[in-house]
N, C-alpha and C positions, 0 to 999 in steps of 0.2 A: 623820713630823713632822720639823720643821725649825726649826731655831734659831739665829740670828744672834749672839753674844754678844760683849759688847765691854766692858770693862775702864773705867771713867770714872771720875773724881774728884767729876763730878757729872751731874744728868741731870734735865730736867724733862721734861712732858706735857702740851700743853693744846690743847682744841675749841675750835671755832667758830673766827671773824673779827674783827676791827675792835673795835670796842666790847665786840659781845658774845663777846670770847675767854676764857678760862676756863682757870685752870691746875687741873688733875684730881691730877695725881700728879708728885710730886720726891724725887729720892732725893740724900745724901752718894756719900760712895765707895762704891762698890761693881759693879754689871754692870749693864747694860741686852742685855735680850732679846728679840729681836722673833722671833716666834714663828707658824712657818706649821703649820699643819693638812691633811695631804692625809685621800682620801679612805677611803683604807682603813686609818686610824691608830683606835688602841683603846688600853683602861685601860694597854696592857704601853708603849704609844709614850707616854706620858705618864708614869711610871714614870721609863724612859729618859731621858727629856728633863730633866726637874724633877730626879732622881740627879743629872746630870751640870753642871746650871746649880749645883748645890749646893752640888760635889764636888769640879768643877774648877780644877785648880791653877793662879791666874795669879796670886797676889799676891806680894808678897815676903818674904821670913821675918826677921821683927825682930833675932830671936837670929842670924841667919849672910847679910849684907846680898851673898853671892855667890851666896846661892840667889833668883834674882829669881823662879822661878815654883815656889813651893814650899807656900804655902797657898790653901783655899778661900773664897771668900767666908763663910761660914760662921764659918771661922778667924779670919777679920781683923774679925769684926763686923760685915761691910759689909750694903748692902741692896741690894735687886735691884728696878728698874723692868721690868714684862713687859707689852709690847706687844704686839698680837695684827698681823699682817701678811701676808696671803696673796700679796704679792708676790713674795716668797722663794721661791716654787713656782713662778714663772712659768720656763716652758720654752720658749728663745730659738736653740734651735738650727734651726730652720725659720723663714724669713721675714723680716719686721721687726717683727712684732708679737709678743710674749710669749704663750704657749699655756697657760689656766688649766688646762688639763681637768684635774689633779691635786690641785688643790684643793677642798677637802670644801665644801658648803654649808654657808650660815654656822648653820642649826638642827641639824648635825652638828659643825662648826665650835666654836661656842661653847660647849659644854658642856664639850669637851677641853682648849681653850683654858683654861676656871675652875678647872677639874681641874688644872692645870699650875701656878696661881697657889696653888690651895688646897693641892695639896704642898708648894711653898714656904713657905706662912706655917704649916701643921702643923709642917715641922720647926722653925720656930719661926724662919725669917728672917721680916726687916721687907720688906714686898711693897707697890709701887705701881705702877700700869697704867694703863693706856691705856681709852678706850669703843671697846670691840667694834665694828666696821663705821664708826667718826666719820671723820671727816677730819681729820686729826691734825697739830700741827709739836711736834715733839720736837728741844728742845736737851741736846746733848750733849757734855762734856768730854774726850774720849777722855784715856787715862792709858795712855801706852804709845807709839802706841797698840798693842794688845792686842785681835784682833777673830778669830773662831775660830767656822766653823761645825759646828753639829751635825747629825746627822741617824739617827733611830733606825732604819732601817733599812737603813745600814750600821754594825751594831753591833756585827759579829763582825769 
């Protein structure tokens, strides 16, 4: 699994087009995470993932304003928008085209993906997302910016 995350002041989500555009999901300060799924990712890469979006220290520490990356989201109250993106798997080193085959099918896909968002709002952050498979435009504030990928399986 794979995870894009970026630091913003703000961040919205919305489907469709024209008229019928739609905003789904907006968050304050806090991450946005777009989050790819391969094929052979399970309960422990989700685990991984959702830990580290939790976890990770990019905010700044109120009490000592020279430690810029010194707490978590979690720490600072923020809230976390999670995207779901299997483009982050595309493999560009052959070709001109980007190579999915790493990426899970989306009814392997998707359940990992809820699982990622459902550890987030357990530990009790504020969680908004994206529609699985939509076609999406996502505005975002970058705050930094601050953008750091993850990936659980290089975790050691």
């Amino acid at each position: 699994m794979k995870a894009v995350v970026q630091r913003v002041r703000s961040a919205a989500v919305s489907v469709g087009e024209g008229a019928s555009e739609r905003e789904v999901g907006r968050i304050g300060r806090g991450l946005v995470a777009f989050v790819g799924v391969e094929r052979a990712d399970q309960a422990a890469d989700v685990d991984y993932i959702a830990g580290k979006i939790r976890e990770i220290r990019v905010f700044e520490d109120p009490q000592d304003p020279s430690r810029h990356l010194n707490r978590s989201v979690q720490e600072v109250g923020g809230e976390v928008l999670v995207v779901s993106q299997f483009t982050i798997l595309g493999d560009c080193r052959k070709g001109r085209r980007p190579s999915f085959d790493a990426a899970a099918p989306p009814p392997v896909a998707k359940p990992l993906y809820e699982a990622v968002v459902g550890a987030l709002r357990h530990a009790g952050l504020t969680v908004a997302t994206g529609v699985f498979q939509a076609s999406m435009q996502i505005e975002v504030v970058n705050d930094g910016p601050v953008t750091l990928l993850l990936e659980s399986r290089r975790s050691s």
